[in-house]
C-alpha positions in Angstrom: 109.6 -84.0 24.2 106.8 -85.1 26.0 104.2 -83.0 27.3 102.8 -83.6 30.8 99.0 -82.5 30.7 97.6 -81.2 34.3 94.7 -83.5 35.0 92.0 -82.7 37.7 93.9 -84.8 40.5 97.2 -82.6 39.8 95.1 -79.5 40.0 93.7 -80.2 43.1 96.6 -81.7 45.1 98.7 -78.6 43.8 95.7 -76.3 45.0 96.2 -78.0 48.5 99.7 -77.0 48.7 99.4 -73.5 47.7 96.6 -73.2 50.4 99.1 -75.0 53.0 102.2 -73.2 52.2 100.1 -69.4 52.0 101.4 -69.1 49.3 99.0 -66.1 48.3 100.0 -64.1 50.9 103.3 -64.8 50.5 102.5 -63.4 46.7 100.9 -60.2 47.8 103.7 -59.5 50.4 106.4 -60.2 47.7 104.8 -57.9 45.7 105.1 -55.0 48.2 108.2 -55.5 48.9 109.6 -55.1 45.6 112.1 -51.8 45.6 109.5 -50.1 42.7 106.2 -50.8 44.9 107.8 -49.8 48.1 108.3 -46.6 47.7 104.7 -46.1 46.8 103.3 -47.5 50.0 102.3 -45.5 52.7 103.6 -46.7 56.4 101.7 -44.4 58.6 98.2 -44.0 57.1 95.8 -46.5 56.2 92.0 -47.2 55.5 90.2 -50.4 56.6 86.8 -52.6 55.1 84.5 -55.1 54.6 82.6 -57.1 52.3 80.5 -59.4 52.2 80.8 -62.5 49.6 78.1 -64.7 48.9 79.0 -68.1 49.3 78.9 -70.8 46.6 76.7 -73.6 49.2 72.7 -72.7 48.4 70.0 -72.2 50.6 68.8 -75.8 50.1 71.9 -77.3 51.7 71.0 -75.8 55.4 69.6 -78.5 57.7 68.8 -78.9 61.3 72.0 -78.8 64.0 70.2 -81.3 65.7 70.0 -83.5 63.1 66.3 -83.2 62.1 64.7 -83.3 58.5 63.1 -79.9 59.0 59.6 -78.8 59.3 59.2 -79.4 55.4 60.3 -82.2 53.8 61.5 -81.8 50.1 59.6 -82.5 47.1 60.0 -84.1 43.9 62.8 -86.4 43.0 66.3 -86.4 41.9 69.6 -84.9 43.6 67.8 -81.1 43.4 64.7 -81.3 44.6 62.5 -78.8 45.8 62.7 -77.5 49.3 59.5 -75.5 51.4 60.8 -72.9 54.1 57.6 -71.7 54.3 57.1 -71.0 58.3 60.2 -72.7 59.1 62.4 -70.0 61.3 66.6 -70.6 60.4 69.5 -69.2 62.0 72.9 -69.8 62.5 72.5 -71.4 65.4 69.2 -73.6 64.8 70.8 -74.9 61.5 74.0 -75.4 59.1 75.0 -75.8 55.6 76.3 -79.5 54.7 77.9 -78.0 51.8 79.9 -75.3 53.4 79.6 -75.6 57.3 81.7 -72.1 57.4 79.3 -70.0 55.1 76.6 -68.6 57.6 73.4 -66.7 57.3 73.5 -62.8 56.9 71.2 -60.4 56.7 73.1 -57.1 54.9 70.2 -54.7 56.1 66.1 -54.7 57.5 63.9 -56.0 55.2 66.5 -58.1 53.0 67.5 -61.6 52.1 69.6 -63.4 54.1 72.1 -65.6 52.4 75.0 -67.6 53.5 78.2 -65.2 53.1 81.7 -65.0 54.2 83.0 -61.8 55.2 86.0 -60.3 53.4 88.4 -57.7 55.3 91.1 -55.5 53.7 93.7 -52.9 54.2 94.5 -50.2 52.0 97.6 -48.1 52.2 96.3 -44.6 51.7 99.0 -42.6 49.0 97.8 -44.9 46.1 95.1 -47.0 47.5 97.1 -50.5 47.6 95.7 -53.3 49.6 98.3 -54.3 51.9 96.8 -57.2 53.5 93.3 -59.3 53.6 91.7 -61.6 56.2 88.4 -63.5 55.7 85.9 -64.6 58.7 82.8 -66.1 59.2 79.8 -63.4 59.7 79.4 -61.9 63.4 78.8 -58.6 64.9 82.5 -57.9 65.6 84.4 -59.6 62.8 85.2 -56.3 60.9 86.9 -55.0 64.0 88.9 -57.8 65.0 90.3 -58.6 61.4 91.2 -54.6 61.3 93.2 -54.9 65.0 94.9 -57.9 63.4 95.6 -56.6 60.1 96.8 -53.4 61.3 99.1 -54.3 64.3 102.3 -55.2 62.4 101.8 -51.8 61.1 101.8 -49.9 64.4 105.5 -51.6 65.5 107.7 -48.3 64.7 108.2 -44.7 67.1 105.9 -42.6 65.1 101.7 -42.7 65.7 99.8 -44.0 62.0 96.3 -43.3 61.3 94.0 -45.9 60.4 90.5 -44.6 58.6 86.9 -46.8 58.6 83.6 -46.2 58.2 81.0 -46.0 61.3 80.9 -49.6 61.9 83.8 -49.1 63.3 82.7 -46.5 65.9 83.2 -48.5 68.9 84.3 -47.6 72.6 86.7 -50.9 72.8 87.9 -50.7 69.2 89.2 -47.1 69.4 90.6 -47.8 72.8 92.5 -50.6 71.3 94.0 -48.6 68.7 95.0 -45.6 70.5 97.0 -48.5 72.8 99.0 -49.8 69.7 99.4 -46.2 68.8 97.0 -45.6 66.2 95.0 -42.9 65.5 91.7 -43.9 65.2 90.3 -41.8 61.9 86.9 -43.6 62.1 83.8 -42.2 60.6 81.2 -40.6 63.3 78.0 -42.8 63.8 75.6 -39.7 64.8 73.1 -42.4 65.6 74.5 -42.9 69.2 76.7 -41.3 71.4 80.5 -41.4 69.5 83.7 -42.6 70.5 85.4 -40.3 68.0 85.2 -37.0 69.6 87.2 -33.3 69.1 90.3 -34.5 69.8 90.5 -36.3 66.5 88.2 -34.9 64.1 90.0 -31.4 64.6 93.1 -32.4 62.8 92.9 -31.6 58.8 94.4 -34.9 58.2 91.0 -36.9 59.9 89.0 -35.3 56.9 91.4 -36.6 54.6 91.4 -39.9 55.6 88.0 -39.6 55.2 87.9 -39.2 52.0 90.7 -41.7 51.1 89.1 -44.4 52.9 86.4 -44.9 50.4 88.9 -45.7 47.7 88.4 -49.2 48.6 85.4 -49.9 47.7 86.9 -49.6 44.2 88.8 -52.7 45.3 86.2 -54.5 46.1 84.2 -53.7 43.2 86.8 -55.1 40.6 87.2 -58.2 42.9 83.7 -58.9 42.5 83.1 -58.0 39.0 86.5 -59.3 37.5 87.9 -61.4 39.8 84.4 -63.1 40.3 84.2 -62.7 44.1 80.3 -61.9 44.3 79.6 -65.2 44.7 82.6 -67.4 45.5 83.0 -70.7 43.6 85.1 -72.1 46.6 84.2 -73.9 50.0 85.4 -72.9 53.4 87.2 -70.4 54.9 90.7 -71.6 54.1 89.9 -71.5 50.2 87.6 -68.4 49.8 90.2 -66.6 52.3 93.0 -67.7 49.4 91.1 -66.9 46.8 90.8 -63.0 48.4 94.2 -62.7 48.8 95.1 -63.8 45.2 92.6 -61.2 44.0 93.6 -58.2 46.1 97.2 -59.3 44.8 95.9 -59.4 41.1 94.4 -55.8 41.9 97.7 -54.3 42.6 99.3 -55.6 39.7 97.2 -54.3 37.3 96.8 -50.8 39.0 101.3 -51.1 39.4 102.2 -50.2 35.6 100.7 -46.4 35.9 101.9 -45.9 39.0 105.4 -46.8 38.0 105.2 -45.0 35.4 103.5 -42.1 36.9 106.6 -42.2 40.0 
């Protein structure tokens, strides 16, 4: 017999059809629909998140939008040469990566670095903390809440109300009014910073504190996709191959957390 090595050329037109058939998602959904998984899934109670992934382009790669060399030319020779921000103000929409023209810059909090990132959304059933279904977007404001309406509206097709838990991010006027208009209880965490849009009506109910608690569960998630599944810092460019790449790890996640829970059933 001969044996047909895979070259870099096969691997990389074979990676272009996996990314053009889905065929990640169309993993992760066969998974949940197996007989032995489905009856471990939740259908009316689920928690939603974010995360940020650093993307693989560098800091280096941004240049002008209008086509400009920059304030700072670079130093030194050779493909990686040195590069002076120094007093040169970048932004998302003063410049762009060459390397990755979807990664853009992100600052995760006052005072910190901002790096180019992607943002990676999930949703977790709530019984045994499976993710269900990812999305990734570009960095903005109200990414987190859009990916969560669009993740968790095929979920809110049946008679009975379902719950969907997120942290205070989430606290917005429009969001929760969305949900309560595709039927789902909005179990989102307070932000006592400014006036709420989660008020008595839902944080009466025993169940809001559970899904309070639950919610956090995936944050273990993400912390194995980023640790094992080498998610930190993707080694992918643009959206379509990072977004696969989350979806094959929150589908790697379930499998390994499946044998216990099979057993455990």
């Amino acid at each position: 017999m001969i044996r047909l090595g895979i070259t870099r050329c096969v691997f990389s037109k074979n990676r272009d059809r996996l990314l053009e058939g889905e065929i990640a998602a169309k993993f992760l959904a066969a998974i949940l629909t197996q007989p032995q998984v489905k009856r471990l899934l939740s259908s009316q109670h689920f928690s939603v998140d974010g995360t940020l992934i650093e993307a693989w382009a560098s800091l280096k790669s941004l240049k002008p939008r209008d086509g400009g060399d920059g304030s700072q030319p670079p130093t030194g020779g050779g493909r990686n040469s040195e590069v002076n921000f120094r007093g040169e103000k970048r932004s998302n929409q003063t410049h762009v990566s060459l390397s990755d023209p979807d990664a853009m810059l992100y600052r995760k909090g006052p005072g910190m670095e901002a790096k180019l990132c992607f943002i990676g959304h999930a949703l977790m059933e709530n019984l045994h903390g499976l993710f269900v279904d990812t999305r990734l977007t570009r960095v903005s404001g109200h990414a987190e809440r859009l990916a969560a309406l669009e993740m968790i509206e095929p979920s809110a097709d049946q008679p009975d109300a379902i719950t969907l838990g997120g942290d205070r991010g989430f606290d917005a006027a429009d969001f929760v009014m969305e949900l309560r208009e595709i039927k789902v209880t909005p179990h989102i965490a307070q932000n006592t910073s400014r006036r709420s849009a989660i008020d008595g009506r839902t944080t009466r109910h025993p169940g809001y504190a559970v899904s309070q608690r639950i919610r956090k569960r995936i944050e273990e998630g993400f912390g194995w996709m980023k640790t094992i599944a080498g998610l930190k810092k993707t080694k992918y460019g643009g959206i379509g191959r990072v977004g696969w790449s989350l979806t094959r790890a929150a589908a790697a996640y379930n499998l390994i957390r499946l044998p216990k829970l099979i057993g455990a059933a």
